[in-house]
GUTOR-789637 format. One line per field, with one value per residue (C-alpha): y, z, x; chain; residue number from 1. Coordinates in Angstrom, 1 decimal. Layout:
N
c2	c(Y,...)
c3	c(Z,...)
c1	c(X,...)
c	c(A,...)
k	c(NUM,...)
//
This chain:
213
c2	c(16.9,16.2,14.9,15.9,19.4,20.6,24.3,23.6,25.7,25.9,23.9,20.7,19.8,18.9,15.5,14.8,15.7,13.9,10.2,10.5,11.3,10.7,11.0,14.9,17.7,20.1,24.0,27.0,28.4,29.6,33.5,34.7,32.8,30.1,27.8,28.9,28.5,25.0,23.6,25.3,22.9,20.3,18.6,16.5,17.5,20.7,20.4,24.1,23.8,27.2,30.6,33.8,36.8,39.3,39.1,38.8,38.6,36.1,33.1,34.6,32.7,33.2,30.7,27.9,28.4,28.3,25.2,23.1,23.8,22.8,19.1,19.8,18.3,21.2,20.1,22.9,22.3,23.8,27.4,29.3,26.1,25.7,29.6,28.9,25.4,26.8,29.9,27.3,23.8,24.1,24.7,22.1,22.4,19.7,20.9,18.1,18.9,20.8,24.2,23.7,22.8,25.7,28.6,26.4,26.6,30.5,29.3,31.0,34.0,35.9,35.4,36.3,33.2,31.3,33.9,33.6,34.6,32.0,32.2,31.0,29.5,26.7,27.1,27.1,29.4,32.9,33.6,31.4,31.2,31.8,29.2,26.8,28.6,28.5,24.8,24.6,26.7,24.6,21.3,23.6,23.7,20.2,19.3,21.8,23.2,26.9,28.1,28.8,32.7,32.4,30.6,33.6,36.3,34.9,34.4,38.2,38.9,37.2,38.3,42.1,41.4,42.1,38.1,38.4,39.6,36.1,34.4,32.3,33.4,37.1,36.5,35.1,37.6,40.3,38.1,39.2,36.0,35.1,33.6,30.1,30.3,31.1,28.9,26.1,27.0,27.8,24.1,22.9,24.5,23.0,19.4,19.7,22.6,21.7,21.9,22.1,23.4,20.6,18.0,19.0,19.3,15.8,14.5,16.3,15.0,11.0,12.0,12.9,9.6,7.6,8.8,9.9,7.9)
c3	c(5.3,3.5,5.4,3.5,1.5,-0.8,-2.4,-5.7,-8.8,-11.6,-9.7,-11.3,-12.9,-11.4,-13.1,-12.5,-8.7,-8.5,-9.9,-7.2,-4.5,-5.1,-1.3,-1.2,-2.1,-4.0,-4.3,-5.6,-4.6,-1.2,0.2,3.5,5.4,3.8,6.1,9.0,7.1,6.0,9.5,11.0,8.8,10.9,8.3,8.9,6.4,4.8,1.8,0.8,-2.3,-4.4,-3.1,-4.5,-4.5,-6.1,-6.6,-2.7,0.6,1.1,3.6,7.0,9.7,12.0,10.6,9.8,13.7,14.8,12.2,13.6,17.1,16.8,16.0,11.9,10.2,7.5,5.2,2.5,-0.8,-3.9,-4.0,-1.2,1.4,0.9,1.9,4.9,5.6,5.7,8.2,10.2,10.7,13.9,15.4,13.1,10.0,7.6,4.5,1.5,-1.8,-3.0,-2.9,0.7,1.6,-0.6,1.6,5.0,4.3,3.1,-0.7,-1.6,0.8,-1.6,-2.1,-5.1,-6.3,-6.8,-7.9,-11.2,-13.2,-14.5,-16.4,-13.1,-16.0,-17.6,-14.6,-17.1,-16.1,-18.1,-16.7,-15.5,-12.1,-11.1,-8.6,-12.3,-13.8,-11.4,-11.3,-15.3,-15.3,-13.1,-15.3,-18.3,-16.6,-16.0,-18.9,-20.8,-22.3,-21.3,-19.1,-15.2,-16.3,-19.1,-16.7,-14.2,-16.3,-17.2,-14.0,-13.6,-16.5,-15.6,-11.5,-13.0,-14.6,-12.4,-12.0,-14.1,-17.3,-16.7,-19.9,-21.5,-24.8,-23.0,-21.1,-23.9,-26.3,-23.9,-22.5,-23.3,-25.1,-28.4,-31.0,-30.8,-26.9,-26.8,-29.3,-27.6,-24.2,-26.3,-27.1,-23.9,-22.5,-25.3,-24.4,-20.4,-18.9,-14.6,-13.1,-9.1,-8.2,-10.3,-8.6,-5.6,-5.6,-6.9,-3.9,-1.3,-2.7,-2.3,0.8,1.7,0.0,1.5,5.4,5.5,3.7)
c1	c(-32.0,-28.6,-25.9,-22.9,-23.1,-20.0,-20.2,-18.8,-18.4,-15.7,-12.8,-14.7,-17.2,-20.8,-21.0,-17.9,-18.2,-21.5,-20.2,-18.0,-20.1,-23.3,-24.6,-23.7,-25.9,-24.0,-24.4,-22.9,-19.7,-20.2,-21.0,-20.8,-23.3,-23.5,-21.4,-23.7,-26.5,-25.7,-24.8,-27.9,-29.9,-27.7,-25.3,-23.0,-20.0,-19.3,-17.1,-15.9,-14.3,-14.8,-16.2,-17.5,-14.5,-16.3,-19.7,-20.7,-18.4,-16.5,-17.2,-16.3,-13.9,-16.5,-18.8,-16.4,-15.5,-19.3,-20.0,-16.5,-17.8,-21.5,-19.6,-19.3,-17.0,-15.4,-13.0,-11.8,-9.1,-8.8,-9.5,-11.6,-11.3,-7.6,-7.5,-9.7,-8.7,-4.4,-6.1,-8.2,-6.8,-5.0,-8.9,-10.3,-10.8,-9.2,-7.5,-6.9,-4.2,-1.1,-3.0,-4.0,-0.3,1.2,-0.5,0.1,3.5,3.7,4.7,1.3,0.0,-2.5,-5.9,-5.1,-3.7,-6.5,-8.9,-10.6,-13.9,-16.6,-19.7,-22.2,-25.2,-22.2,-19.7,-16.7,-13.6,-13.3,-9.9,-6.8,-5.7,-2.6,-2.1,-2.6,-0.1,2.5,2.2,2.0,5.6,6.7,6.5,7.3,10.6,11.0,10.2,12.9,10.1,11.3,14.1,13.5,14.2,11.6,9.5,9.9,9.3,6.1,4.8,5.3,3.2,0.7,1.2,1.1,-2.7,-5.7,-6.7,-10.3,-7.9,-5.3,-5.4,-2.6,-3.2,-3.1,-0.3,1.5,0.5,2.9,5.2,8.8,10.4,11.3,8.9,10.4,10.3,6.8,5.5,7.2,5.0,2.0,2.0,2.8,-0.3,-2.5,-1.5,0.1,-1.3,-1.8,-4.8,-4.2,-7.3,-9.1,-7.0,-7.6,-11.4,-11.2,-9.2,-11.6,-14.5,-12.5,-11.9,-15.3,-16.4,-13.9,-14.2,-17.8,-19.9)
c	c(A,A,A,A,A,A,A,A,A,A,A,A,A,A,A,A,A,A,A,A,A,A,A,A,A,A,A,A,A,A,A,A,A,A,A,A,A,A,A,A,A,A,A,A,A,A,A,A,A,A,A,A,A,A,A,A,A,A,A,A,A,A,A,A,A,A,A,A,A,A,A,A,A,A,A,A,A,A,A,A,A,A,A,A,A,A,A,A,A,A,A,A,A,A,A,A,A,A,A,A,A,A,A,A,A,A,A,A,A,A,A,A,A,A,A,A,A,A,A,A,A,A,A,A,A,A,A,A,A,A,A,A,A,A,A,A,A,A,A,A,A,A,A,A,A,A,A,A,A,A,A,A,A,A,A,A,A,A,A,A,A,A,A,A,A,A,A,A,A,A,A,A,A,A,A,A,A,A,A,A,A,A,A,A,A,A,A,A,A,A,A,A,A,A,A,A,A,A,A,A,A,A,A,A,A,A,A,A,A,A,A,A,A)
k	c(1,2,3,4,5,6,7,8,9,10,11,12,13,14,15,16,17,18,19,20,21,22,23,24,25,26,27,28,29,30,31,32,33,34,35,36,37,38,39,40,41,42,43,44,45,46,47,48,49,50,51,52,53,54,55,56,57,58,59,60,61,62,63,64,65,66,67,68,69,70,71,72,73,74,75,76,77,78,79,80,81,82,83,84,85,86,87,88,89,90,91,92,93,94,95,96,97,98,99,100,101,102,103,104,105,106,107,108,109,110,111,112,113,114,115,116,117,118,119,120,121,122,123,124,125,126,127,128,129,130,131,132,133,134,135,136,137,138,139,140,141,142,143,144,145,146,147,148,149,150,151,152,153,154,155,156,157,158,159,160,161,162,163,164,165,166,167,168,169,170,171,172,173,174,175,176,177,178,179,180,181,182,183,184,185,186,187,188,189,190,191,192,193,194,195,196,197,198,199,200,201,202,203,204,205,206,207,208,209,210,211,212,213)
//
């Protein structure tokens, strides 16, 4: 019976995941169910990192609430936890990174922000989420790379795209700006882009390793 279970899937990688905790048993991104399921077979930790948006229902409240109160410890960041975890921590549950703490404050309030497509054989993203490239216009801005208008208006391209069709190279391809102005952000993806939703599965699962195991 594993003590510690994380539902992973295209937030980061499983090798990756599994050099840094190597005690967990790890499994796809999590349906509706599967919380329940997993603290029926009376585990100790529930990592919820990614969940499925379209191709099943969602993880439900319900069971998070069920697996805090039969004594489970639930922790949730990156993309489906950090929605539940932002919903659920005043009864328990423990969220971990930036995504968490945007949609606890109300910075982030759709589901849609951290939506995305993968291929489930090789787990690799198909589609961007937006939550990554809020956070990569962000330190395009910083860095002078565009202007906080540019910055803006292509955050409402991509916003205006139904989330599996988010793609810089689409976004960018429609984006209103001038040639210099987009090359310039072209190139800052290739070589800065931010992953949020990778750094914060990382930090959950040092979390996990660092108060659990």
């Amino acid at each position: 019976m594993p003590e510690i279970i994380v539902f992973l899937g295209p937030s980061c990688d499983l090798g990756t995941a599994t050099r840094i905790l190597p005690e967990a048993e790890f499994r796809p991104p999590a349906a509706r169910g599967d919380i329940a399921a997993a603290a029926a077979e009376g585990v100790r930790v529930i990592g919820l990192i990614d969940g499925v948006f379209l191709q099943d229902c969602a993880v439900g409240h319900r069971e998070v609430l069920g697996a805090l109160r039969a004594g489970v410890v639930v922790i949730g960041a990156s993309s489906m936890g950090a929605l539940r975890a932002a919903e659920l921590d005043s009864l328990g549950m423990i969220g971990i990174g930036e995504v968490y703490h945007r949609f606890r404050s109300g910075a982030l309030e759709s589901d849609d922000e951290v939506a995305l497509v993968y291929d489930p054989e090789s787990g690799c993203a198909l589609s961007e989420p937006l939550v990554n490239m809020r956070a990569t216009l962000e330190a395009a801005v910083q860095a002078r790379t565009v202007s906080a208008e540019d910055a803006e208006s292509v955050l409402r391209a991509a916003r205006s795209l139904y989330f599996p069709e988010r793609t810089w190279s689409g976004v960018l391809r429609t984006v209103p700006l001038g040639e210099e102005q987009r090359a310039r952000l072209a190139a800052f993806v290739r070589t800065s882009a931010v992953d949020l939703k990778r750094a914060d599965a990382l930090a959950a699962l040092e979390y996990i390793r660092a108060h659990f195991t």
